[in-house]
C-alpha positions in Angstrom: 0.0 0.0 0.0 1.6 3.8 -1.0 2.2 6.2 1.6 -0.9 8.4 2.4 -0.4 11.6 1.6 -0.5 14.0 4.2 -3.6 16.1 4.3 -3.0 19.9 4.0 -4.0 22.4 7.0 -5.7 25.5 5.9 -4.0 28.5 6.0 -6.4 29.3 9.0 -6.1 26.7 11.6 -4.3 27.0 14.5 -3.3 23.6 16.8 -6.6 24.5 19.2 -9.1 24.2 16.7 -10.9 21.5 18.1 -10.4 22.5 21.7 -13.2 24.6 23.6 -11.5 28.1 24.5 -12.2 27.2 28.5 -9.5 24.7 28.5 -7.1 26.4 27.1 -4.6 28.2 28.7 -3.8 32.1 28.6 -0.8 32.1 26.4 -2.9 29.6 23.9 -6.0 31.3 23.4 -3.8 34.8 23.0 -2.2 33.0 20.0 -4.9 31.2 18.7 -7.2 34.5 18.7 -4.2 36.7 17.4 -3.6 34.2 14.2 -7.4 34.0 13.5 -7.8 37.8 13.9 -5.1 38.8 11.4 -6.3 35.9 9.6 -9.7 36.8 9.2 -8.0 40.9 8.1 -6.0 39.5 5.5 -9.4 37.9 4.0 -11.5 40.5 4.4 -14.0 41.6 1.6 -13.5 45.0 -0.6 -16.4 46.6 -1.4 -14.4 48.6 -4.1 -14.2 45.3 -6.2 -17.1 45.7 -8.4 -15.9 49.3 -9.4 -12.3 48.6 -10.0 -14.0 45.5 -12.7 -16.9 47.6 -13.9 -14.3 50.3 -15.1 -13.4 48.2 -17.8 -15.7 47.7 -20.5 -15.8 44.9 -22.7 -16.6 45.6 -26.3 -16.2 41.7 -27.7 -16.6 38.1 -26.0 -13.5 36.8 -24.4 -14.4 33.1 -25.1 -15.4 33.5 -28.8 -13.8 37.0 -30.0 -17.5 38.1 -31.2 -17.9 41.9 -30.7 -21.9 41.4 -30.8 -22.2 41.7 -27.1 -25.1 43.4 -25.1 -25.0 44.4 -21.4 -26.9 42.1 -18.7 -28.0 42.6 -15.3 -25.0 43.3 -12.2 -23.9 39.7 -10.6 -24.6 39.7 -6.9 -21.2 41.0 -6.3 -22.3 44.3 -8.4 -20.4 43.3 -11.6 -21.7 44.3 -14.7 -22.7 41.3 -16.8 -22.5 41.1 -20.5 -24.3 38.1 -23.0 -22.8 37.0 -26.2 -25.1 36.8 -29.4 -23.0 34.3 -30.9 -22.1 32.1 -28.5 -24.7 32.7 -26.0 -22.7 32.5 -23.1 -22.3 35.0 -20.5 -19.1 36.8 -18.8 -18.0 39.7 -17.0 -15.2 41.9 -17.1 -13.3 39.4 -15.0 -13.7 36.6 -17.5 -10.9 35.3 -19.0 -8.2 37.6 -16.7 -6.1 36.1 -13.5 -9.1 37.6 -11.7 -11.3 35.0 -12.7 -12.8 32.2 -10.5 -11.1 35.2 -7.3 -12.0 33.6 -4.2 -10.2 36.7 -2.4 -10.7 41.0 -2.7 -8.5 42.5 -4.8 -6.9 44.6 -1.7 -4.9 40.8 -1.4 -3.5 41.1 -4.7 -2.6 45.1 -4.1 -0.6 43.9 -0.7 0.9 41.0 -2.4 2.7 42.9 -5.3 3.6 46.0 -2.8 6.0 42.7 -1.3 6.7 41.7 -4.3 8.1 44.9 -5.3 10.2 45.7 -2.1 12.1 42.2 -2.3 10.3 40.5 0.3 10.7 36.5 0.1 7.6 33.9 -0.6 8.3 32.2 2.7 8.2 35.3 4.5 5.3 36.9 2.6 3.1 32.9 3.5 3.6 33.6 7.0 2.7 37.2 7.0 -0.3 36.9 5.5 -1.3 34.2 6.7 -1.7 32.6 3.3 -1.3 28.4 2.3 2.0 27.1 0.7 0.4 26.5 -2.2 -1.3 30.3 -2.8 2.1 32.4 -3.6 3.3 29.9 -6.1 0.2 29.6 -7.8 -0.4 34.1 -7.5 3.5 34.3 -9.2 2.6 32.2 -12.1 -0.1 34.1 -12.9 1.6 37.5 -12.3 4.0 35.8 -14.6 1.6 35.2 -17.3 0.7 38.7 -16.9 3.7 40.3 -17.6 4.4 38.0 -20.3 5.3 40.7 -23.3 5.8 43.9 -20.7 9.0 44.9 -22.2 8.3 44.3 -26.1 7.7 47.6 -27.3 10.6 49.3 -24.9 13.2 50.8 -26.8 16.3 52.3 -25.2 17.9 55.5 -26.9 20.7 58.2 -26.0 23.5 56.8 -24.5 22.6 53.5 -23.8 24.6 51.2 -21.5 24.6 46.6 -21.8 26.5 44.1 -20.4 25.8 40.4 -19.4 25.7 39.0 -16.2 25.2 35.5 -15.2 23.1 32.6 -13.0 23.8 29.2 -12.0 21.3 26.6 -13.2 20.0 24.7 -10.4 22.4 22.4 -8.7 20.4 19.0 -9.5 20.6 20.4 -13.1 24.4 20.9 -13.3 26.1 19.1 -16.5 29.7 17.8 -15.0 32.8 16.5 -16.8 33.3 12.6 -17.0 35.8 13.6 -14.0 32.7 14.3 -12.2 33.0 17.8 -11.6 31.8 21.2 -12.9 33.2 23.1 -15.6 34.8 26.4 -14.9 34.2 29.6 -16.5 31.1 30.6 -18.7 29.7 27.1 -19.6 26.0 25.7 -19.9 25.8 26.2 -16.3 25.6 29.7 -16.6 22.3 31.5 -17.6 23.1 34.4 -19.4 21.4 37.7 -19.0 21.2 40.6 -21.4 21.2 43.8 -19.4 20.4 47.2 -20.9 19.8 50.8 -19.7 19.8 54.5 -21.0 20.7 57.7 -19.8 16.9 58.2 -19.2 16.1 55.2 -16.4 14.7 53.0 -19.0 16.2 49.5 -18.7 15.6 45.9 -20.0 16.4 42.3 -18.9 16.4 39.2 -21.2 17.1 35.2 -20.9 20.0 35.1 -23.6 20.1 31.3 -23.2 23.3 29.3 -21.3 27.2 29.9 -21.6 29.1 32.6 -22.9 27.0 35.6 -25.3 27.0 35.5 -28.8 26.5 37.8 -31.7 23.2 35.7 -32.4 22.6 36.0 -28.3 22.9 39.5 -28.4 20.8 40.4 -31.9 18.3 38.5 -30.2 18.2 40.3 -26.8 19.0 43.8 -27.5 17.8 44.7 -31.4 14.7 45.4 -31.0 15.2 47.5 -28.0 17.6 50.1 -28.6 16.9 53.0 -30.9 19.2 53.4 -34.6 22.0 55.6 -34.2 22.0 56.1 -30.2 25.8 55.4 -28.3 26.2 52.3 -27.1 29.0 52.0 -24.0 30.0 48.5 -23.0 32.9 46.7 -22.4 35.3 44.2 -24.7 33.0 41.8 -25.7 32.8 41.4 -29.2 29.3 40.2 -29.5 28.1 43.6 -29.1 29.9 44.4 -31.9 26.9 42.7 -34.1 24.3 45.5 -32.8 26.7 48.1 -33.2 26.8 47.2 -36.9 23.2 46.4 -37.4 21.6 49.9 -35.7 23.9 52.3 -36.4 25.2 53.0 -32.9 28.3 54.8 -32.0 30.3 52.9 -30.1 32.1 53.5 -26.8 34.2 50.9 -25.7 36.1 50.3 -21.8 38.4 47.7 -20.5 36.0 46.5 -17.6 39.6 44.5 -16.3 41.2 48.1 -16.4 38.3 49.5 -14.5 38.3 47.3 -11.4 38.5 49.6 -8.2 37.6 52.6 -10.0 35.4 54.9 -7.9 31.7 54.1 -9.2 31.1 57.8 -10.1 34.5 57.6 -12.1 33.6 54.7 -13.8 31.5 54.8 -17.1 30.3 51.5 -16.6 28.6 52.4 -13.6 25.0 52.5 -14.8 25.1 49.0 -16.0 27.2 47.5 -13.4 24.4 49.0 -10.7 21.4 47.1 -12.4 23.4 44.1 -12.6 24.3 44.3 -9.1 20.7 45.0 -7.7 19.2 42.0 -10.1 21.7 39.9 -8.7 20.1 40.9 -5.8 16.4 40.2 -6.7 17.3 37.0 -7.3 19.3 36.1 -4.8 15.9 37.2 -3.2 14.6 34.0 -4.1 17.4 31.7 -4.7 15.7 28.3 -4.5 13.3 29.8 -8.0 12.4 27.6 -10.6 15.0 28.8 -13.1 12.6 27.8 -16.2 10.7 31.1 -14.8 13.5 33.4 -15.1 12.4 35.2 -18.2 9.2 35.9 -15.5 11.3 36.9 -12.8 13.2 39.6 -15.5 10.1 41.0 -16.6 8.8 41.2 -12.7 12.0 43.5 -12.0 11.8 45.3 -15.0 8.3 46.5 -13.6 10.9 46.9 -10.4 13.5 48.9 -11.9 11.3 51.5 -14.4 9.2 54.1 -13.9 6.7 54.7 -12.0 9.0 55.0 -9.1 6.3 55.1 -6.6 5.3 51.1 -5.6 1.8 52.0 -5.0 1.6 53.1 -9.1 3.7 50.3 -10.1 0.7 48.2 -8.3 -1.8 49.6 -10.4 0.2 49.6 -13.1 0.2 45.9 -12.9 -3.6 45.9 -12.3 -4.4 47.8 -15.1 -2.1 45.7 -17.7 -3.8 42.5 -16.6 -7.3 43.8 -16.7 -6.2 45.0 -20.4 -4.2 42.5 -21.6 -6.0 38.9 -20.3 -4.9 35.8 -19.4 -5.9 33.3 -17.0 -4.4 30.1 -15.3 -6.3 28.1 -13.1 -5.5 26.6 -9.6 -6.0 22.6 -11.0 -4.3 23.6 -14.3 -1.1 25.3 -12.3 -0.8 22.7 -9.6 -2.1 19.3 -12.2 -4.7 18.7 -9.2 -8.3 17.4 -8.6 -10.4 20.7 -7.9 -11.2 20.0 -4.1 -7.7 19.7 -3.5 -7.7 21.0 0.6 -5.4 23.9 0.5 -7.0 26.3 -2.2 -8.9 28.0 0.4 -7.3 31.1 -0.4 -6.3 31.2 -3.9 -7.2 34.2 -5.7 
């Protein structure tokens, strides 16, 4: 017979559950009422919900594409309704987005990406909030799927700074020599990064694939996003030189070997060296991530790293983008599970 799997706790419980509050002591109904309290906050219905989702119309069907659409009665949530002609079926504004099937106020999603953007950890941010393992996984894929796209139509121009900087794969993932241990220097056990930024704060943060950059790498990452005939300052490596011939660009080239212990404000590599160095440390943020989703945690600190400066815009930034360009993933689909599954008590 296989081992049973344990059963999951909801994010609520607390180890008195089943205990009558007179026989428990002081110190355990203090907990116990403290967890459940700031549990019950962190769940707490937002009457602002139906405006935020009425505030975008819908002008065609999201399951069928057919624009012959008329407007139905409010849900009993307050959400405007619309019917499909062609398909018959109904939706709402939430239909089809990450929002769909929400089983929490929006205000949950607001907090979540305010700790997303200041760095805080998924382990961390379960405990705060009070939330089950299996929520900020599932919230981050979806956030993902969102952002999917957020930095095609960003083009750099000016001066504009790139350089490469680089992961390790996973350990368990780690090609070795017959000898049995790792290669040294850039090899496939090294995920590249393409890292760009102009004079003006705009910056972007690609995936170039594994191992050293190449001219294909770096025609791939960077030319669509910097503007013909801008300056492009980077170091010795010849790969650049491909987008240097293909745009236009002026280049302005530095010995980054030479430049080691230069004062940062003397150095002209500065602005890319500092991006590398905090996305270094937005991933090292979350060091045990799924590195098939690091194209998803680029575009996340691109969102980080550009304007709006202000957290609380780059939250409804966020909002807005999903509400305008859909997608949806559902809890069963994300986690390959059976619906009632005890643990999605929370999901949003």
């Amino acid at each position: 017979m296989g081992k049973r799997k344990k059963k999951r706790l909801p994010a609520s419980a607390t180890p008195w559950d089943d205990v009558p509050d007179e026989d428990l002591t002081p110190s355990q109904l203090m907990v116990a009422r403290s967890h459940r309290s700031i549990y019950e906050f962190r769940h707490e219905r937002f009457a602002g919900d139906a405006d935020f989702f009425n505030g975008y119309a819908r002008d065609a069907c999201p399951r069928c594409g057919s624009p012959e659409i008329t407007k139905r009665a409010h849900d009993a949530q307050g959400v405007r309704r619309y019917l499909c002609k062609q398909c018959g079926r109904t939706f709402t504004p939430q239909t089809g987005t990450i929002f769909e099937d929400r089983k929490l106020p929006l205000s949950a999603w607001t907090d979540y990406l305010l700790q997303v953007f200041s760095y805080d950890t998924f382990s961390s941010m379960t405990r705060e909030d009070r939330r089950s393992d299996t929520t900020l996984p599932y919230w981050t894929a979806k956030l993902f799927a969102v952002l999917d796209g957020i930095q095609d139509g960003v083009v750099l121009s000016g001066r504009v700074w790139v350089d490469e900087t680089y992961w390790p794969v996973a350990a368990k993932d780690a090609v070795r020599r017959p000898d049995g241990k790792l290669p040294r220097g850039l090899s496939v056990n090294q995920m590249c990064i393409g890292v760009g930024v102009d004079d003006s704060g705009r910056s972007v943060f690609f995936h170039e694939g594994f191992g050293k950059t190449s001219k294909a790498k770096t025609r791939a990452a960077f030319g669509g996003h910097i503007e013909k005939g801008s300056e492009l300052i980077h170091d010795m490596e010849t790969a650049h030189d491909a987008i240097v011939a293909d745009l236009g660009l002026k280049s302005t080239k530095h010995n980054a070997k030479l430049l080691k212990g230069v004062p940062d404000d003397l150095n002209p590599l500065q602005p890319v060296n500092e991006m590398c160095f905090l996305l270094k440390g937005f991933l090292g943020s979350h060091k045990g991530f799924d590195r098939s989703d690091l194209q998803g945690y680029l575009n996340l600190f691109h969102v980080i790293s550009n304007p709006p400066h202000d957290m609380m815009e780059k939250a409804a930034l966020v909002l807005d983008w999903a509400m305008l360009h859909p997608k949806t993933l559902r809890f069963r689909d994300f986690y390959n599970v059976k619906p009632q599954l005890s643990g999605e008590d929370d999901c949003l």
